[in-house]
C-alpha positions as CSV (number, residue, x, y, z in Angstrom):
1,X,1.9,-7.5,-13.8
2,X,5.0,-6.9,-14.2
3,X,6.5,-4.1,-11.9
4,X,10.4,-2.1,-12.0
5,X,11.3,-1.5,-8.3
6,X,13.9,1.3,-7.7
7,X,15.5,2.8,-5.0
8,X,18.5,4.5,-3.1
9,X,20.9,4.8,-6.0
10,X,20.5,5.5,-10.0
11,X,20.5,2.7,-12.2
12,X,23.1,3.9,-14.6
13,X,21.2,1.1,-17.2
14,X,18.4,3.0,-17.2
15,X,19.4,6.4,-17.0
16,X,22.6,7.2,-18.0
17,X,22.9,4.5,-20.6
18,X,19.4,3.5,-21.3
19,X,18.7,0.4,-22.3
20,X,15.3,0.9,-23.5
21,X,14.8,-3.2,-23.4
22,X,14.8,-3.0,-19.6
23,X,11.7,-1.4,-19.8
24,X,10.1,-3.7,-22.2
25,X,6.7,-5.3,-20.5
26,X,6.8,-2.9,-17.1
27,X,3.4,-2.0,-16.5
28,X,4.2,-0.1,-13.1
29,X,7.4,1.3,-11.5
30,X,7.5,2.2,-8.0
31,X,10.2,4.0,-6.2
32,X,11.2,2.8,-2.5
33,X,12.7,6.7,-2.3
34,X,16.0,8.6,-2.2
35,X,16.3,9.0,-6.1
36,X,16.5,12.3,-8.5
37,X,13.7,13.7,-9.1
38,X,14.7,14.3,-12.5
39,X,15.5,10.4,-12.6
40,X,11.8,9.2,-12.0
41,X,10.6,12.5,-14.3
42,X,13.3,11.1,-17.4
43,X,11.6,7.6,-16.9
44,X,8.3,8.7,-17.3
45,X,9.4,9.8,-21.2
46,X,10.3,6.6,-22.2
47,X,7.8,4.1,-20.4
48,X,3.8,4.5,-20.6
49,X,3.6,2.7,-17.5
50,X,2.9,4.8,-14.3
51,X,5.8,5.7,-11.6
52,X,4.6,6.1,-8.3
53,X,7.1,6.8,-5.5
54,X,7.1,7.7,-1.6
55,X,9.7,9.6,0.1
56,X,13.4,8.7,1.3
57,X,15.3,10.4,4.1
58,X,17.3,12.4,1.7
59,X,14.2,13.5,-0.5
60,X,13.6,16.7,0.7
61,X,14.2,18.9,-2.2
62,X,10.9,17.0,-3.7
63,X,8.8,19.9,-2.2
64,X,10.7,22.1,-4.7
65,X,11.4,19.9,-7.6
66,X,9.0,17.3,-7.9
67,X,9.4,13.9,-10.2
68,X,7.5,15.2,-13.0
69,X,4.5,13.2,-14.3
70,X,4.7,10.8,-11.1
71,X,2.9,10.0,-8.3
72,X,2.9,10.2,-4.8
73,X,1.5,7.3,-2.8
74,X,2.6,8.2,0.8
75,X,0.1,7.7,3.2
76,X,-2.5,6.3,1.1
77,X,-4.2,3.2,-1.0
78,X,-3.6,3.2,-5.1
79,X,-5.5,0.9,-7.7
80,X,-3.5,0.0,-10.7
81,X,-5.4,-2.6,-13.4
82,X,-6.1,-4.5,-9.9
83,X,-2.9,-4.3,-8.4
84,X,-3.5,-2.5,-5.2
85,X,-0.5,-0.6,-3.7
86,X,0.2,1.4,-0.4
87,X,2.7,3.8,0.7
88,X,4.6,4.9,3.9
89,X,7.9,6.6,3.0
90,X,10.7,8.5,5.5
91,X,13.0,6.3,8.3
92,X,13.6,6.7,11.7
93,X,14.4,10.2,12.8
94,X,18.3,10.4,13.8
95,X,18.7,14.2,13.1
96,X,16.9,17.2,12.1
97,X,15.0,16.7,8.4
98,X,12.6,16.0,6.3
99,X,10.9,12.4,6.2
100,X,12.0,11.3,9.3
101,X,9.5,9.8,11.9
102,X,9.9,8.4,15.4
103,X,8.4,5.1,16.4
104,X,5.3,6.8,17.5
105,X,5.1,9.0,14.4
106,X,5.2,5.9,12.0
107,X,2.8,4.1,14.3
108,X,0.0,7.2,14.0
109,X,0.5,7.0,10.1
110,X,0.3,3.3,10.2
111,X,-3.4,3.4,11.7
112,X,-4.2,5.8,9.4
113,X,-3.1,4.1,6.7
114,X,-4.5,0.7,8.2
115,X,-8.4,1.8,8.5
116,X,-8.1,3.1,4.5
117,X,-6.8,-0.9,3.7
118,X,-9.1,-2.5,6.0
119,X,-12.1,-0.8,5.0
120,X,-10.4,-1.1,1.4
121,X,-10.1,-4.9,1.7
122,X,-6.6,-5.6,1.4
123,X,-3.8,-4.3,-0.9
124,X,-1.0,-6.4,-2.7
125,X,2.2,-4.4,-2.4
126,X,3.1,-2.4,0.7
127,X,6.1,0.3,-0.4
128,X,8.2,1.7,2.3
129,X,12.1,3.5,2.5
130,X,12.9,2.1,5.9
131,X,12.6,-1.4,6.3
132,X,10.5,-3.6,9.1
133,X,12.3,-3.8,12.7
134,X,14.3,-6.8,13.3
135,X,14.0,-8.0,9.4
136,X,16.4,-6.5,6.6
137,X,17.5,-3.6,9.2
138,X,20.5,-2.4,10.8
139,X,21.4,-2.4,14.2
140,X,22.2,1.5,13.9
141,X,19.7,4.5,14.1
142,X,19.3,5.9,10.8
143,X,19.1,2.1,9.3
144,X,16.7,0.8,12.3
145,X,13.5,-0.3,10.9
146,X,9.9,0.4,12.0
147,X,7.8,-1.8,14.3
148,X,4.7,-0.3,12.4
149,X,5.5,-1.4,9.2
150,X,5.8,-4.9,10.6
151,X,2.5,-5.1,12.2
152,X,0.8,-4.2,9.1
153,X,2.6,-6.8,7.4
154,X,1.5,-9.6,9.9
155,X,-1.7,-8.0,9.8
156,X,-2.7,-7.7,6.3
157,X,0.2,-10.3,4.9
158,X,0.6,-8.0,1.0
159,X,1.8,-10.2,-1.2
160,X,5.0,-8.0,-1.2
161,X,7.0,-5.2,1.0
162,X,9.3,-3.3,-0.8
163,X,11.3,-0.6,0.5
164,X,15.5,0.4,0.2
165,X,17.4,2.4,2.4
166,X,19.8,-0.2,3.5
167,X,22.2,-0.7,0.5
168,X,23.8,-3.8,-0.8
169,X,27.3,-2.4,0.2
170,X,26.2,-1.7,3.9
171,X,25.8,-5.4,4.6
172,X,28.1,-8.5,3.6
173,X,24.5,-10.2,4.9
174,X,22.7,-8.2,2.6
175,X,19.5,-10.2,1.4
176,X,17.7,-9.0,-2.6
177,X,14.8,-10.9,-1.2
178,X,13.2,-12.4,1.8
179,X,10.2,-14.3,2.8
180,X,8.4,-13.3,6.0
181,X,5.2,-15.4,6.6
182,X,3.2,-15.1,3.7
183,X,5.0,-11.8,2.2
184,X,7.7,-11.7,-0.3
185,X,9.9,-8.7,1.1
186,X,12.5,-7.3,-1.1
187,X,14.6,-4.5,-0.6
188,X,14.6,-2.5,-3.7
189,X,17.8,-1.4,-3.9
190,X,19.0,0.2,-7.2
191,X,16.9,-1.7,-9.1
192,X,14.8,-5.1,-9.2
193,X,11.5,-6.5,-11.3
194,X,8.5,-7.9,-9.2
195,X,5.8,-10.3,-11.0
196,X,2.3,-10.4,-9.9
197,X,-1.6,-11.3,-10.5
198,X,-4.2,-8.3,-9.5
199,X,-6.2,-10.3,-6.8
200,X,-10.0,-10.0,-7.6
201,X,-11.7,-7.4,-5.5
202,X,-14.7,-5.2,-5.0
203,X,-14.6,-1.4,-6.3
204,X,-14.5,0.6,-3.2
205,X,-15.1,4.7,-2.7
206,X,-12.6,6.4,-4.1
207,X,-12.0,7.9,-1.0
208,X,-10.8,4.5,0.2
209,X,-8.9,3.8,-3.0
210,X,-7.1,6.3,-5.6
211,X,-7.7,4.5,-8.8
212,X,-4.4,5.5,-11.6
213,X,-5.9,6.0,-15.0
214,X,-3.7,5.0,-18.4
């Protein structure tokens, strides 16, 4: 499967000059959060593939203007032709706002989130906005990653983390992509294409897992 990974900042390529061939084969796009809503809504026009997004820092106005034809994964497991994806948007609270958590805040959603994959058995991509602590973060507040979203990594090992929120012109050391044990982590920034195989699994309740219809 062949996935579009945005985040952070508008892709003038694909919105205000669209080149409709940078869509050609994307069976999913996710957002890693802090995008137009009307940016994910104009995508959906012009791609049949679904666009799922969680919640950056600066996405408040979502409550009143939602991405239009998208879908929210925060907080919860999403089946896609096999792909299995999961969601925990927001950073680390540094001032009043929405989608901002403290360490324990992110921890209580992580366990949450953790007994819905467990019970699931496993998911593929983990999306985020903030990144893991100590691994593609900054040494600031507002760009400190969360200790949560590393231990589900190391405990479930998704083929992928994805998440934004620390730009390319933040960072002379900024890194498009990582390895970190057995996960591929890649900050989404902009815009990026991710490539994988659904992994062969049981259906579960779809309590456990939101299955995305064509």
């Amino acid at each position: 499967m062949k996935i579009l990974l945005l985040s952070d900042e508008p892709d003038l390529g694909l919105w205000d000059h669209l080149d409709r061939r940078r869509l050609e084969g994307i069976e999913m796009v996710i957002s890693c959060g802090d995008l137009p809503p009307e940016y994910l809504s104009f995508l959906t026009c012009f791609t049949n593939a679904p666009v799922l997004y969680v919640h950056g820092n600066h996405d408040g106005r979502y409550e009143d203007v939602p991405p239009e034809g998208c879908i929210c994964i925060e907080d919860g497991l999403f089946e896609y032709h096999g792909v299995r994806v999961a969601g925990l948007g927001g950073c680390m609270r540094y001032k009043r706002g929405k989608h901002q958590y403290s360490d324990w805040q992110m921890t209580c959603r992580a366990h949450r989130l953790s007994r819905r994959i467990r019970l699931g058995g496993g998911i593929d991509v983990l999306v985020a906005h903030a990144p893991m602590r100590d691994f593609g973060d900054a040494k600031d507040l507002p760009h400190r990653g969360f200790i949560a979203l590393r231990r589900l990594v190391e405990r479930y090992h998704p083929r992928y983390f994805v998440h934004g929120h620390v730009h390319k012109n933040y960072d002379f050391r900024f890194r498009r992509v990582q390895s970190f044990g057995e996960t591929t982590v890649v900050n989404a920034w902009m815009s990026c294409v991710i490539e994988l195989e659904p992994t062969p699994r049981r259906r579960k309740p779809k309590w456990l897992v939101q299955r995305i219809e064509d």
